[in-house]
N, C-alpha and C positions, 0 to 999 in steps of 0.2 A: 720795256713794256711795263705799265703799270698793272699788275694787277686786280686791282679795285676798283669797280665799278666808279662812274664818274659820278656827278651830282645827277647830270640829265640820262644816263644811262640807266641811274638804280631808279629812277623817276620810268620810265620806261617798262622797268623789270614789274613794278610794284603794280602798274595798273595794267599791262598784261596780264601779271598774276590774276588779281583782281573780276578781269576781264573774262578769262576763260575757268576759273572758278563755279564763276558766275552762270557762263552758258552753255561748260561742256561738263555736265554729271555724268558720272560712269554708265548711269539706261540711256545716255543718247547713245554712246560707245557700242555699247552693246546691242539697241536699236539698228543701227548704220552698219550693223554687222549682216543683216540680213536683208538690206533692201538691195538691190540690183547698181545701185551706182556707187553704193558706198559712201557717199557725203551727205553731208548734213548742210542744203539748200538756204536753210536760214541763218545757222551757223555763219555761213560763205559770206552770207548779206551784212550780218550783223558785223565781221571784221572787216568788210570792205567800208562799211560807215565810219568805224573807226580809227581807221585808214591803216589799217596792221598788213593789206596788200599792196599799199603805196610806197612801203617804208623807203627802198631803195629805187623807184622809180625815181628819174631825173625829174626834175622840178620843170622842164621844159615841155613835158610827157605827159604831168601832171600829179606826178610823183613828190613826193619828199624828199627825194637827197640826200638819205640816210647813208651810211657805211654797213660793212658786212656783218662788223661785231654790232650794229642796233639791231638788225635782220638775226642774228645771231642769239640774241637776247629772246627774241621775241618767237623765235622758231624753239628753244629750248624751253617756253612755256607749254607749245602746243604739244611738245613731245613730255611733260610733266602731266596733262589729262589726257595723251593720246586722240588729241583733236580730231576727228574724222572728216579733214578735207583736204583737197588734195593742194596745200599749202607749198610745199615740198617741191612737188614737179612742178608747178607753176611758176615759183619764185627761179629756180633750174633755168627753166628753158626763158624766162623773162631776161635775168642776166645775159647770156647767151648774145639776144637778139641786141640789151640794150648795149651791150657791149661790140660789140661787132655785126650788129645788121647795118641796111642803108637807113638813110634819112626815112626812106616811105615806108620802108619796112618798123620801125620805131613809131614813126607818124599813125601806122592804119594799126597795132598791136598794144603798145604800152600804154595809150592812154584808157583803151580796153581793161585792161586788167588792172590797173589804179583803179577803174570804180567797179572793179568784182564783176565785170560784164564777160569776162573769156576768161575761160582756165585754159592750160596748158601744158602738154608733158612733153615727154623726148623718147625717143628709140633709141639705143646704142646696142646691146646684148644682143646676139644670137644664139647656132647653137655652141660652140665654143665661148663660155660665161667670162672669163678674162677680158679687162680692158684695156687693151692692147690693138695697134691698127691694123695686126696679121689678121685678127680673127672677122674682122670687118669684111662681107663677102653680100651683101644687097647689093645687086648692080643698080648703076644709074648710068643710060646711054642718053645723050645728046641728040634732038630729032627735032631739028628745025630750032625756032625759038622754046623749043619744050627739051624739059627733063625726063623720062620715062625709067620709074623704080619698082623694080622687081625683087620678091627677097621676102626672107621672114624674119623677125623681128622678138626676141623675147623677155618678159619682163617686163611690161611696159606698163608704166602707173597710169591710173586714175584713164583710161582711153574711153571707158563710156563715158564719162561724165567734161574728157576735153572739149575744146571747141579748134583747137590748133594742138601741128604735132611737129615738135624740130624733128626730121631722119638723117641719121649717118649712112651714108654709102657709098660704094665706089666707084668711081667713073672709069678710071683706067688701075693698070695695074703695072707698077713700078717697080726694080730692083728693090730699092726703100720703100717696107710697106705704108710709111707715113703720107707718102707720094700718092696722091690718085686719089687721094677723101673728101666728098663733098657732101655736106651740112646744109638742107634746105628745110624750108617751114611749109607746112601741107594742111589741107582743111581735114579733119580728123571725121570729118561727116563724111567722105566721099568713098564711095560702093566699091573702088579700086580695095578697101579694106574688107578683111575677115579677121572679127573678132573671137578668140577664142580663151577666154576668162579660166584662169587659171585658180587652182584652190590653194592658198596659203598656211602657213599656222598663223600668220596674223590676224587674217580675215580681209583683210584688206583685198583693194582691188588690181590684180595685176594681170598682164595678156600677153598669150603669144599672138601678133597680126599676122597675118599672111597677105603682102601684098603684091597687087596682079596687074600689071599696067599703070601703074599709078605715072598721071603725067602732069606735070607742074609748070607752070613759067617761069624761067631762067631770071625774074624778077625777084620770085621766091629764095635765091638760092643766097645766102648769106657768107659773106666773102668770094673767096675766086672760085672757081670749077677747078676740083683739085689739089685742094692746096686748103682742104679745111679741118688737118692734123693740131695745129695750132689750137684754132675753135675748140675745137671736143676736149681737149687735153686741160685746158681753162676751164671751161665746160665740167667734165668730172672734177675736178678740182673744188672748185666751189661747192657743187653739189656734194659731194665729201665730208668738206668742213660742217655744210649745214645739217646733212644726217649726224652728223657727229653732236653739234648742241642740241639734235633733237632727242640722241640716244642719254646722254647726262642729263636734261630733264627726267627723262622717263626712270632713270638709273635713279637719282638724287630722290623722285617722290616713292619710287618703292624701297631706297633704305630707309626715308621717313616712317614707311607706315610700319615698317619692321622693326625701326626702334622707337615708336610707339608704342606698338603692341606690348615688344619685352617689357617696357616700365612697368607695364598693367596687367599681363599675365600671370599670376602668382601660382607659384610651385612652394610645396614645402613650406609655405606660409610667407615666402618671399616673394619680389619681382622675380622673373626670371631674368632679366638682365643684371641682378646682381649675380649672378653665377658666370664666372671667370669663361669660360668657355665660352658663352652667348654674350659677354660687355667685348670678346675679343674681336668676336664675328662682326659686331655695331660699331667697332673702333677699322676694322679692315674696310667695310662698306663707303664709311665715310672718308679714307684714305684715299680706294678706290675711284672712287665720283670725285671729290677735289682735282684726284692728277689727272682725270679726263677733263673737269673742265678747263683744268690751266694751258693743258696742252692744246685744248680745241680753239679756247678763245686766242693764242699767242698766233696760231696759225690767220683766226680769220682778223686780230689786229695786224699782221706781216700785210696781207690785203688792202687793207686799208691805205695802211704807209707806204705802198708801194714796192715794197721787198719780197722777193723771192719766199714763196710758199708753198711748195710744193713739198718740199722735206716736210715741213712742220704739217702734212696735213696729213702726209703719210703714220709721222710718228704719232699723229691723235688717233686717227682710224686701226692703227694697230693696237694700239693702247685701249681705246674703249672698246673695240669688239671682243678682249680677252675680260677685261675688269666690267665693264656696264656687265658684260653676263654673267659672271661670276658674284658679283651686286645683287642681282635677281634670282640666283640658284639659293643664296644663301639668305635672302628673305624667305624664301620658300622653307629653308629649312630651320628656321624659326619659326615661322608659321606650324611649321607639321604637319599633320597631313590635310588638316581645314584649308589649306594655303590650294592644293590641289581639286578643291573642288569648284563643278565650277559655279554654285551659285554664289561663292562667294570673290570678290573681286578682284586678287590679287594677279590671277592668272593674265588678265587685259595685259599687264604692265608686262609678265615673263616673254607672252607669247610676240611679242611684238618687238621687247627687247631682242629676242632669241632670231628674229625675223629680220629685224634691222642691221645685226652684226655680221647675216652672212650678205649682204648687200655691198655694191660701189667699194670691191673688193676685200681677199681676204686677211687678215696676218699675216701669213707666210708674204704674201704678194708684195702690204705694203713694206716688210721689213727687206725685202729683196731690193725694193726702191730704194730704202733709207742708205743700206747696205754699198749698193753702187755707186750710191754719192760719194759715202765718206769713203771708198775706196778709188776714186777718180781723184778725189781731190790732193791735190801736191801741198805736203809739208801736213804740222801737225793740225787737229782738232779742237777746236776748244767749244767749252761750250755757249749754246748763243750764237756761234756765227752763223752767216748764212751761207747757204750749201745749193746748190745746183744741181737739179736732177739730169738723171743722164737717160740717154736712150738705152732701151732694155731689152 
């Protein structure tokens, strides 16, 4: 893996930057904080123009053809101004479908979402928060040509503002809880939902649904009846990787602002980052955000190349949910206590940081992943190989 941005990749990097510099200022953030949908409508418009929703859509679709690490690039901008749209869950569940829906299923959805016409999230979480296929417990009974999905749902991004919704559920239930999971696409408008909007420290928009009859056509349902462990398990994975470039933006601009500040805050007649204690803190920050992003991007170039990713997305996700917050606690404590209030802006970047680490699991969990690998695996470890996750 090369580390370094390519030619067309920093080309990429530079006018996303550019990009959302430009149209997401911290009062739209803080705007979007209080309207009812949470996104910023023109925002949405204005990177669908620019085809920053198309990245990885198949060129067939009407997409671009991009790899994970372009989408990857480009999602760790959005997480550098805290973008307010529901970028994230869209891209999620667009994967998903382009990756394992049918032909019509792909046909009547992604070309949709290349020109910013449908947003899109996913279910997976209930009340047992682990992502694991025991805790999966929405039924979904078979009734004619129809699916019929019962079950609540929690966690669920951006649902006012979808237009489609991938649900995890289960049809039957098997020795093997992997057995009996099926992954269908639902019109996210349909009365079969009760939305109930949950409050975050992000602000952002998240739901518990309560769903009551909900009944689908067995068209809708992506892959086999039962047999969509597989799906999800991809499915989180990616969406993993991509929180993860979205957390090392958001990490990377609030060590910026923090060793900025120190340059220019003077104490005792001096910068305060001349003092050994605060140049330590600005040297651990930027230590911290490097080894997230090397470790985030290695995971979503394995993707690309077709190799085993699963370890590596593990070992990012544990990594930056300890270091990206720790990144942020100790901006804060360079700041002082100005850092804590909140007309001033630092806080956006903590609270979201702090929001996103406990998300698409925790430390413990993924090190538990990492853990079973390297213990399945026969003969010694080196580093670099690729490792196979195991069932847990």
């Amino acid at each position: 893996m090369d580390v370094l941005p390519n030619e067309e990749e920093q080309m990429i990097r530079n006018s996303a930057r550019e990009f959302f510099e430009a149209e997401c200022p911290t009062s739209l953030v803080r705007e979007m904080e209080k309207t009812e949908k949470g996104y910023s409508e023109q925002l949405w418009s204005k990177m669908s123009e620019v085809g920053w929703l198309s990245l990885v859509i198949p060129e067939a679709y009407g997409g671009s053809g991009f790899g994970m690490t372009t989408l990857g690039i480009v999602m760790s901008e959005t997480g550098r101004v805290l973008a307010p749209v529901p970028f994230h869950s869209t891209m999620t569940s667009a994967l998903a479908i382009s990756d394992f829906g049918s032909e019509q299923q792909k046909q009547e959805i992604l070309p949709l979402v290349a020109d910013g016409n449908q947003i899109l999230t996913w279910a997976f979480s209930e009340e047992d928060p682990r992502y694991l296929p025991a805790t999966i417990n929405a039924s979904g009974e078979i009734k004619g040509d129809q699916l019929v999905i019962n079950g609540t749902k929690m966690f669920v991004d951006n649902f006012e503002a979808a237009d489609q919704i991938l649900i995890v559920c289960r049809t039957s239930t098997e020795d093997n809880p992997q057995d009996g999971i099926t992954v269908c696409i639902a019109n996210a408008k349909d009365t079969a939902f009760t939305n109930v909007p949950l409050t975050t420290i992000a602000k952002d928009r998240q739901s518990r649904i309560e769903i009551n009859n909900l009944s689908i056509s067995q068209e809708n349902i992506i892959g086999e009846i039962g047999k969509g462990w597989p799906i999800v398990s991809d499915m989180l994975n990616k969406s993993t990787a991509l929180l993860c470039a979205q957390l090392v933006g958001a990490a990377k601009k609030d060590s910026e602002i923090a060793i900025d500040y120190a340059k220019n805050r003077t104490a005792f007649g001096r910068p305060i980052a001349s003092f050994q204690s605060v140049s330590h803190m600005c040297a651990d920050m930027t230590i911290w955000v490097d080894g997230c992003e090397l470790l985030t991007f290695e995971a979503l170039w394995k993707m690309d190349q077709g190799l085993p990713y699963s370890i590596e997305v593990s070992q990012a996700k544990s990594f930056c949910n300890e270091k990206c917050l720790a990144t942020a606690r100790t901006s804060q404590v360079i700041h002082g206590g100005m850092g804590f209030m909140m007309e001033f802006d630092l806080h956006l970047w903590y609270r979201r940081i702090a929001a996103w680490t406990m998300r698409l699991g925790t430390t413990y969990e993924h090190r538990k992943k990492i853990a079973s690998a390297l213990i399945a695996h026969e003969g010694p470890v080196r580093l670099g190989m690729n490792l196979e996750a195991v069932n847990i």
